[in-house]
C-alpha positions in Angstrom: -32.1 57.2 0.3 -33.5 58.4 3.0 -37.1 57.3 2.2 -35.4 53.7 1.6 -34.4 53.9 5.0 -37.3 54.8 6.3 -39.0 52.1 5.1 -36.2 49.6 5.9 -36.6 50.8 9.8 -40.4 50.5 9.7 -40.0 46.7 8.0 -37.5 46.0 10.5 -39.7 47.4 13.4 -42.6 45.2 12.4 -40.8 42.3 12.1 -39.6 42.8 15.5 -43.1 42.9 16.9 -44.0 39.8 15.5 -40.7 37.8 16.9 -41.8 39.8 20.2 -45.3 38.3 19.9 -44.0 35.0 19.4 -40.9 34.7 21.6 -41.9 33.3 25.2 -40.4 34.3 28.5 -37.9 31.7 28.1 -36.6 32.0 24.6 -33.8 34.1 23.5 -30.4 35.1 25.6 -28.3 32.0 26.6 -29.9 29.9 29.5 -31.6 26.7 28.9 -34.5 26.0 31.9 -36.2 23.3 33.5 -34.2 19.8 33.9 -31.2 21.5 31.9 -29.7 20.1 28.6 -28.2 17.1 30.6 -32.1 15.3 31.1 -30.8 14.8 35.2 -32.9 16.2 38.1 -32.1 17.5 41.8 -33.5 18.7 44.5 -31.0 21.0 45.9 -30.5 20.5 49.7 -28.9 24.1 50.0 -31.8 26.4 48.2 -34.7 25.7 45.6 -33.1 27.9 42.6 -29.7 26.1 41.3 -27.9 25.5 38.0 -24.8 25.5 36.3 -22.6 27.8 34.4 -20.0 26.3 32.0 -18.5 28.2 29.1 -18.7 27.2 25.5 -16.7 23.7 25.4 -19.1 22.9 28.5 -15.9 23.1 31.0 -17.7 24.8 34.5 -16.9 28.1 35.8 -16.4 28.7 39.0 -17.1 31.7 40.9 -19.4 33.5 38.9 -21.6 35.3 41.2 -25.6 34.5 40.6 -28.5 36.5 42.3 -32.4 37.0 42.4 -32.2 40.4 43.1 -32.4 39.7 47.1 -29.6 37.2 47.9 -26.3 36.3 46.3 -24.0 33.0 45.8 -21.1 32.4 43.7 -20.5 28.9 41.4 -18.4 25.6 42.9 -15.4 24.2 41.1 -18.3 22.5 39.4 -20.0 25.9 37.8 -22.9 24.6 40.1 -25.1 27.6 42.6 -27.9 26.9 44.6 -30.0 30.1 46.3 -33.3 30.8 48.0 -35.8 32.4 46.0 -37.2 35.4 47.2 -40.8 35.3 47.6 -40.8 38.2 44.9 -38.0 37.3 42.8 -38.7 37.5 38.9 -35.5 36.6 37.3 -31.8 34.6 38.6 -29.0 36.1 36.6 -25.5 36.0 36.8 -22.7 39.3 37.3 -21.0 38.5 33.7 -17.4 37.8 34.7 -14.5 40.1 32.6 -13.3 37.1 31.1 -16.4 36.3 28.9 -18.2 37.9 26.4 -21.6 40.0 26.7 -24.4 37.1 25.3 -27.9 39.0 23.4 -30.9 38.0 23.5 -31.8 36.4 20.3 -34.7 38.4 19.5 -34.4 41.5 21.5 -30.5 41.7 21.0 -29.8 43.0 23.9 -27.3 41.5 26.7 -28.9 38.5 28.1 -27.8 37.8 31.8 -30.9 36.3 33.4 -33.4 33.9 33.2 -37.4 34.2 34.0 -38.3 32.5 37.4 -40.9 29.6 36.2 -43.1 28.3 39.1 -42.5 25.0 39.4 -39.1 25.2 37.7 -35.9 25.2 40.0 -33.2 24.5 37.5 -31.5 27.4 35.4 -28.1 26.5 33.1 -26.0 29.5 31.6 -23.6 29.2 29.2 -20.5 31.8 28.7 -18.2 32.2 25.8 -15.0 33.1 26.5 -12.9 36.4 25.1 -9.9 35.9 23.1 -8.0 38.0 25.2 -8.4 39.8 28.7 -9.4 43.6 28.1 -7.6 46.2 30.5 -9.0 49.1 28.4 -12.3 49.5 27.3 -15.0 52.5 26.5 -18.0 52.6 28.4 -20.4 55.1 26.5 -23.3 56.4 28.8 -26.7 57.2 27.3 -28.6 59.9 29.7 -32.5 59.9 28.6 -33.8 58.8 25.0 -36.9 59.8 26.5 -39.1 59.4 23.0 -42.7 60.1 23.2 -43.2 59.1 19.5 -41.5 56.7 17.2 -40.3 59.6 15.1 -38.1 60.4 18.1 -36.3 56.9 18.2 -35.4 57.6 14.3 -33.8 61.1 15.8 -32.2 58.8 18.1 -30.8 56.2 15.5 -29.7 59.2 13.3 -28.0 61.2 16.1 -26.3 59.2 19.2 -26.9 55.7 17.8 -25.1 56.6 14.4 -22.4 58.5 16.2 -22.3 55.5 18.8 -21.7 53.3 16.1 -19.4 55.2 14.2 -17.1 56.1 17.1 -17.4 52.0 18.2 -15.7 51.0 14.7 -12.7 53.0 15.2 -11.9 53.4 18.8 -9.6 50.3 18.7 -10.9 49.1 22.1 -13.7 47.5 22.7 -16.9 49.7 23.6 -20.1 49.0 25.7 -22.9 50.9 26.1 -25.3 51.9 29.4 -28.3 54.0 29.5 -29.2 55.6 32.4 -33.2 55.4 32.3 -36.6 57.4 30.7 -36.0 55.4 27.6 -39.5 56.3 27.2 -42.0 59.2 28.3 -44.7 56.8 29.8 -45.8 54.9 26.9 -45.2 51.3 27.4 -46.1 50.9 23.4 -43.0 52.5 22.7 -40.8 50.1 24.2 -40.5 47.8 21.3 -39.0 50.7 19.4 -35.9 51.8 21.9 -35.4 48.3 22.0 -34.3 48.2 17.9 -32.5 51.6 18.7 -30.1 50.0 20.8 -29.2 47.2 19.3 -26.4 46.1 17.9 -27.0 46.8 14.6 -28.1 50.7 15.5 -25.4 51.6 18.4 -22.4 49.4 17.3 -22.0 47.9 20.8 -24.0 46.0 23.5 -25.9 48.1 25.6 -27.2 47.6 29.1 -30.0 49.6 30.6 -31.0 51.5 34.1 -35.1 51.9 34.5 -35.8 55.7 34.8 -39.1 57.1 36.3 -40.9 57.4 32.9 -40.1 53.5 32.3 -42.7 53.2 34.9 -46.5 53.3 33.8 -48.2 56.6 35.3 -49.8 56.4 37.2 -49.7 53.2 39.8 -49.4 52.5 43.2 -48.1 49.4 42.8 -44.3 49.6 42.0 -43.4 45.7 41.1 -46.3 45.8 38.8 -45.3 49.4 37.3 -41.8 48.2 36.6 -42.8 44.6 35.0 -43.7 45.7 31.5 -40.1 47.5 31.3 -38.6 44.3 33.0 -40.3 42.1 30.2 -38.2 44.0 27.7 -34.8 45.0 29.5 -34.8 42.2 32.5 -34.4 42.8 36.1 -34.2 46.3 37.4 -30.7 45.6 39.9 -27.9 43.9 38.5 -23.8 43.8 38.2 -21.5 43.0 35.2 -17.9 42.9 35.1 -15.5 44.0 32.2 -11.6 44.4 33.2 -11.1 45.6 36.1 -14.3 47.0 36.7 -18.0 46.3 38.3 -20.7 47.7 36.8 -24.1 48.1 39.5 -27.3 49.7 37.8 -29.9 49.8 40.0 -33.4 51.2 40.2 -33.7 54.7 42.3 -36.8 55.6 41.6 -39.2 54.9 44.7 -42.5 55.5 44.3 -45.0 56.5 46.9 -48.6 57.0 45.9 -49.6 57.4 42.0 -47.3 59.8 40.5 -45.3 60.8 43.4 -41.8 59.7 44.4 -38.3 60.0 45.8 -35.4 58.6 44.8 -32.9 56.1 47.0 -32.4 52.7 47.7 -34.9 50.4 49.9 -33.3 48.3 52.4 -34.2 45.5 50.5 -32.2 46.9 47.8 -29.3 48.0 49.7 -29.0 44.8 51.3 -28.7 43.3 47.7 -25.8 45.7 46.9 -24.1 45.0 50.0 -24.3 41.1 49.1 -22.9 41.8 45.5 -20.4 44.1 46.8 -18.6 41.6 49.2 -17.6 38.8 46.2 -15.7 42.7 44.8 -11.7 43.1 45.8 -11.8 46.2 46.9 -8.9 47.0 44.5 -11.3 47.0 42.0 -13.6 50.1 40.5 -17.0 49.9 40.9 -19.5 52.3 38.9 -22.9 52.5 40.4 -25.7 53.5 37.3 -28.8 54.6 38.0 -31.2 57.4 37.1 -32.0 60.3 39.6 -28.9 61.8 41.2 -28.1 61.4 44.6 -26.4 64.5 45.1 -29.3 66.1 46.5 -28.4 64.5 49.7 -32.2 63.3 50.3 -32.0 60.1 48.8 -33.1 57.0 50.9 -29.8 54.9 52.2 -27.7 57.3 50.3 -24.5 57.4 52.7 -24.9 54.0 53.6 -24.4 53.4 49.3 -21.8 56.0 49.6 -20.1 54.2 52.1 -20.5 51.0 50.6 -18.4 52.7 47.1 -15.9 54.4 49.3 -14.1 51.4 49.8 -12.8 50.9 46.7 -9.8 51.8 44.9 -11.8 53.8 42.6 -15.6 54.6 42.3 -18.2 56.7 40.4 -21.6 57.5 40.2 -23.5 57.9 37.0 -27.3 59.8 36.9 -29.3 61.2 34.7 -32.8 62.6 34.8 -32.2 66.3 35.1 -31.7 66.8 31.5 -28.6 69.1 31.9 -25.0 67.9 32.5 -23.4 68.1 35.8 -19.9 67.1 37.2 -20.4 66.9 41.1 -17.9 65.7 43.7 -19.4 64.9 46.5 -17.6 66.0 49.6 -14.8 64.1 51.8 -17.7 62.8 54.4 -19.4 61.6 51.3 -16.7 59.5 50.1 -15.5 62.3 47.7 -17.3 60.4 44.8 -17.6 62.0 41.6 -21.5 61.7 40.3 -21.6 62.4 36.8 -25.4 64.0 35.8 -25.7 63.6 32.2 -27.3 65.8 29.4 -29.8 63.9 27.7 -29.9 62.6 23.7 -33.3 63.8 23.8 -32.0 66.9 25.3 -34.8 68.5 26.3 -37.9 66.1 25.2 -37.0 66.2 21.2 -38.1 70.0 20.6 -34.6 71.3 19.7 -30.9 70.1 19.6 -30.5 71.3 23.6 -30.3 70.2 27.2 -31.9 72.8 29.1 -28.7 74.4 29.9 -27.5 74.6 26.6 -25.9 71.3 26.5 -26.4 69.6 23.5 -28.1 66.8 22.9 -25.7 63.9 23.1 -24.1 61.6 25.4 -20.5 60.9 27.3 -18.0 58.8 26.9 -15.5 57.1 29.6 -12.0 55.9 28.5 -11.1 52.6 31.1 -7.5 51.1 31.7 -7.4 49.1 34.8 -9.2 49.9 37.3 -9.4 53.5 36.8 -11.0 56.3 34.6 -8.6 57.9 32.3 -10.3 60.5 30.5 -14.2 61.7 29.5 -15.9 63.7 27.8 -19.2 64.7 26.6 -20.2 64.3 22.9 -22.6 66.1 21.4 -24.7 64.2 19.0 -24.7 66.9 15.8 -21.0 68.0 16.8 -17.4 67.6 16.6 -16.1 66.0 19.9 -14.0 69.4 20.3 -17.4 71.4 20.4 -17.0 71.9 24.0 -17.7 75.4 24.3 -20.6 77.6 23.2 -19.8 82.1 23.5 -22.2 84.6 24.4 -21.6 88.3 25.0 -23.5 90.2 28.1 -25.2 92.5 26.3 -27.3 90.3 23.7 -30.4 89.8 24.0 -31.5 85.8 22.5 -36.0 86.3 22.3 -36.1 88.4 24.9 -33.6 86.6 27.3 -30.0 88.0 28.8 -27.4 87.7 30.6 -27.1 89.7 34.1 -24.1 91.0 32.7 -22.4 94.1 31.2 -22.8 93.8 27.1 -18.6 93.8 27.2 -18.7 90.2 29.7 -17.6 87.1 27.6 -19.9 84.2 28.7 -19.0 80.5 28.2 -20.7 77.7 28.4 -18.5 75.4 29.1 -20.6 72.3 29.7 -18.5 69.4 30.7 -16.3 71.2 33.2 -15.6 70.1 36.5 -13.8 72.2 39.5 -10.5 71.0 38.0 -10.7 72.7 34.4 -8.7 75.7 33.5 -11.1 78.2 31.7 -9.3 81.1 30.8 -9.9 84.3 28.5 -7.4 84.9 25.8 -7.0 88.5 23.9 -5.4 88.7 21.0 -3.5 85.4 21.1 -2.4 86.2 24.8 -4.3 83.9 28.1 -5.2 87.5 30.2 -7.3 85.9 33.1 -8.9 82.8 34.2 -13.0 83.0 34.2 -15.1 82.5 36.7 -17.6 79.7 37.2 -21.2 80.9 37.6 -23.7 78.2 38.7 -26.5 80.6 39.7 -28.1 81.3 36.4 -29.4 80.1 33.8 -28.2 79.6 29.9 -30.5 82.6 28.0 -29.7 81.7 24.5 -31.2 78.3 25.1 -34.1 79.3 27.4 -34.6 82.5 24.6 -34.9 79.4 22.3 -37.6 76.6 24.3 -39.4 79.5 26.0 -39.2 82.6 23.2 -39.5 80.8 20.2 -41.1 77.8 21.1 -43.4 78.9 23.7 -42.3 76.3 26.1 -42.7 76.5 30.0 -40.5 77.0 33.2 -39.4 73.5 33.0 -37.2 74.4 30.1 -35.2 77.0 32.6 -33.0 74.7 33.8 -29.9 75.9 35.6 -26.7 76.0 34.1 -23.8 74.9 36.3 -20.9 75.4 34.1 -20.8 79.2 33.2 -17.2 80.9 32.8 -17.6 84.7 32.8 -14.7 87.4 32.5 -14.4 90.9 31.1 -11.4 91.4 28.9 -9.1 94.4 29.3 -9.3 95.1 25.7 -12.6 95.2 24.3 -11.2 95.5 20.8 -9.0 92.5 21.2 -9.7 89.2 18.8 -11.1 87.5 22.3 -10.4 83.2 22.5 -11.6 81.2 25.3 -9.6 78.5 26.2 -10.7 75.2 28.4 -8.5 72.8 29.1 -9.9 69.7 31.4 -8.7 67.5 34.1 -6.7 64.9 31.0 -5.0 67.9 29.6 -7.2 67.7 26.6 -7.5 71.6 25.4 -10.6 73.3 23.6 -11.0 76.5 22.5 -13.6 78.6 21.1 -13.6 82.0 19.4 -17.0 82.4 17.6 -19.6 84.3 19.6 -23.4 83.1 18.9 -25.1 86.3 17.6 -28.5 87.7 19.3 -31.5 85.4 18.3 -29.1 83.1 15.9 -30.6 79.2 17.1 -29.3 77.8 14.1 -27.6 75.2 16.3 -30.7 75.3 18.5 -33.5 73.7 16.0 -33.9 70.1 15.2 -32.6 68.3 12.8 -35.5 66.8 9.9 -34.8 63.3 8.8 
């Protein structure tokens, strides 16, 4: 079977090329160019960019918001907009409004929002299909970095998160969307073509938008527009907004490149001048989640209050990174806006050499329950787990390839990695909660470090720091010893197997 499957992937991979090959620019997704489907021409008096938008039974829509990437404007009663290019604009897209559904591109498959700026070419039609029904709940499943640096890595991916995804999508009872949060490759443009097929529908289960990450970028270039335009012919423009319920989505680019290789993260002003313009056409009773890939918490990032600020305004807002591949829960302080910025681990965990984030994390991905305009519960789910694998036990005194803990051998360590300042971790002994554990963020985890850097001879890069450790030394040494976790929902875990010295059973990757 598996062989079959193999070969199925690699027919359905070449395939894909071709159609890739083949398929203009303009083809594909929902937007019909030039003159429009209605043979009349215009020269707008109010911009050189205009169109309409009208949904299926070719009734307009009004007050869909469109952009270039620099300016915004909303449809007329008519579904008609009319903008000013930017000088470097490559696409016009439109903010998908909650009422419609997410249209794919019909080769790529993925969501299909925009239309490639033609020279020449001032006219850009969109066309929306309405949902049957408003959706006040919904899942929004976020994808830290695939990261593949060989095609054999996007089957891991297919057989581990997207299978899961797609699995999880077809009994949820909601309906589920998908965002990754950039590296969806290690450098290799070539590879492209096959994240592309691991995200579609047909591999994931649900639609799935995409942040750039640093490695989208080609290494190394000076030029960023020209860096980011191979990963733009694939996955479209770089900054944009979608709307499902009561909630707008922003993923934006972070990654700011200054010479070659080297870059910060932030926003230019260019690019916060965009948000800003998207922003305003938001009630501010609304959520907003911002994606992008390089967390902001570092407090270096370029126009990072002035973001902030923009988010604090709304009823409810969050911030979702990746890049570090470890997962973090940080809450930013009061002056910050108090925003929750969710870092998470990575499918790839770290780089496809085991089943791990650098912390210990496994490889997988989170998922955010929506009702309204608010978060109702997450959690992280590793992609060769149960959803209650939350918790991984260590004892002080074990050694994992040469790597401990700075602890007493009778110190119960947990790696607890989803947990946030407002979980309960707490040490049970013989049936009986004896004392809450204390968080540790000052080390790292030495069962997976004994496992990249021990056994597989990896580097300092696979130290990563671990910022959800729960120590506590039980009175009773002899006691059966539980941990307990429960989260910020209420939802309880527990955990009383201890991993034994050296044991990376759970450590090694999977062979398909």
């Amino acid at each position: 079977m598996t062989s079959i499957l193999k070969y199925l992937n690699r027919a359905l991979l070449v395939l894909l090329l071709a159609a890739f090959a083949a398929c203009s620019d303009n083809e594909g997704g929902n937007e019909s160019n030039g003159n429009g489907d209605d043979g009349n021409t215009e020269t707008p008096a109010d911009g050189d960019t205009y169109g309409y938008i009208k949904d299926t039974n070719g009734n307009p829509v009004e007050g869909v918001v469109v952009s270039d990437g620099y300016s915004c404007t909303a449809t007329d009663a008519e579904g008609r907009y009319a903008l000013t290019r930017n000088a470097d604009a490559g696409f016009v897209f439109y903010s998908l409004p909650s009422a419609y559904k997410v249209s794919v591109d019909k080769t790529y498959k993925l969501p299909r929002f925009f239309a490639r700026l033609q020279a020449g070419t001032a006219r850009y039609d969109f066309t929306l299909e309405a949902l049957a029904a408003p959706e006040k709940r919904f899942d929004l499943i976020c994808i830290g970095d695939p990261q593949i640096n060989e095609a054999s890595h996007a089957v891991r991916f297919k057989e581990e998160a997207g299978r899961e995804i797609r699995e999880y999508a077809a009994s949820a009872g909601v309906p589920c969307y998908g965002i990754t949060l950039g590296d969806h490759v290690n450098n290799k443009w070539t590879l492209f073509t096959n994240m592309v097929v691991a995200l579609q529908p047909e591999q994931t289960g649900v639609p799935v938008f995409a942040t750039i990450g640093n490695h989208d970028h080609e290494f190394p270039t000076a030029d960023e527009k020209a860096a980011r335009a191979k990963y733009e012919s694939y996955f479209g423009p770089v900054d944009y907004s979608f709307n499902r319920g009561d909630v707008h989505v922003v993923c934006m680019d972070d990654v700011i490149y200054t010479s070659g290789t080297e870059y910060t993260n932030g926003f230019t002003d260019a690019q916060l001048a965009w948000l800003r313009a998207d922003l305003s056409f938001v009630p501010k009773q609304k959520m907003v989640i911002l994606c992008y890939h390089i967390p902001l918490r570092s407090g270096t990032a370029r126009n990072m209050a002035a973001v902030k600020a923009l988010l604090s305004e709304y009823a409810e807002a969050h911030l979702m990174a990746a890049h570090t591949h470890y997962n973090e829960n940080f809450i930013n302080t009061d002056a910050d806006g108090g925003l929750y910025e969710h870092i998470h681990g990575a499918p790839c965990g770290v780089f496809w050499h085991s089943a791990l984030n650098g912390d210990g994390t496994p490889n997988g991905y989170a998922v955010y329950d929506v009702e309204g305009a608010a978060i109702t519960d997450w959690r992280y789910k590793s992609s060769l787990h149960d959803e209650s694998f939350q918790i991984r036990l260590h004892r002080g005194g074990d050694t994992h390839s040469g790597f401990t803990y700075p602890y007493t051998p009778k110190t119960v360590i947990a790696n607890v990695w989803n947990a946030d300042p407002e979980w309960r971790v707490t040490l049970c002994e013989n049936g009986v909660e004896t004392k809450a554990m204390t968080l540790v963020t000052t080390y790292t985890d030495a069962w997976s470090v004994g496992y990249h850097v021990g056994v597989l001879g990896r580097g300092d890069n696979y130290k990563s720091p671990c910022k959800h450790m729960y120590v506590a030394e039980p009175n009773d040494v002899r006691a059966a010893l539980k941990v307990v976790a429960v989260d910020r929902w209420g939802n309880r875990y527990e955990q009383s197997e201890f991993t034994a010295p050296d044991d990376f059973t759970d450590a090694r990757s999977p062979v398909y």
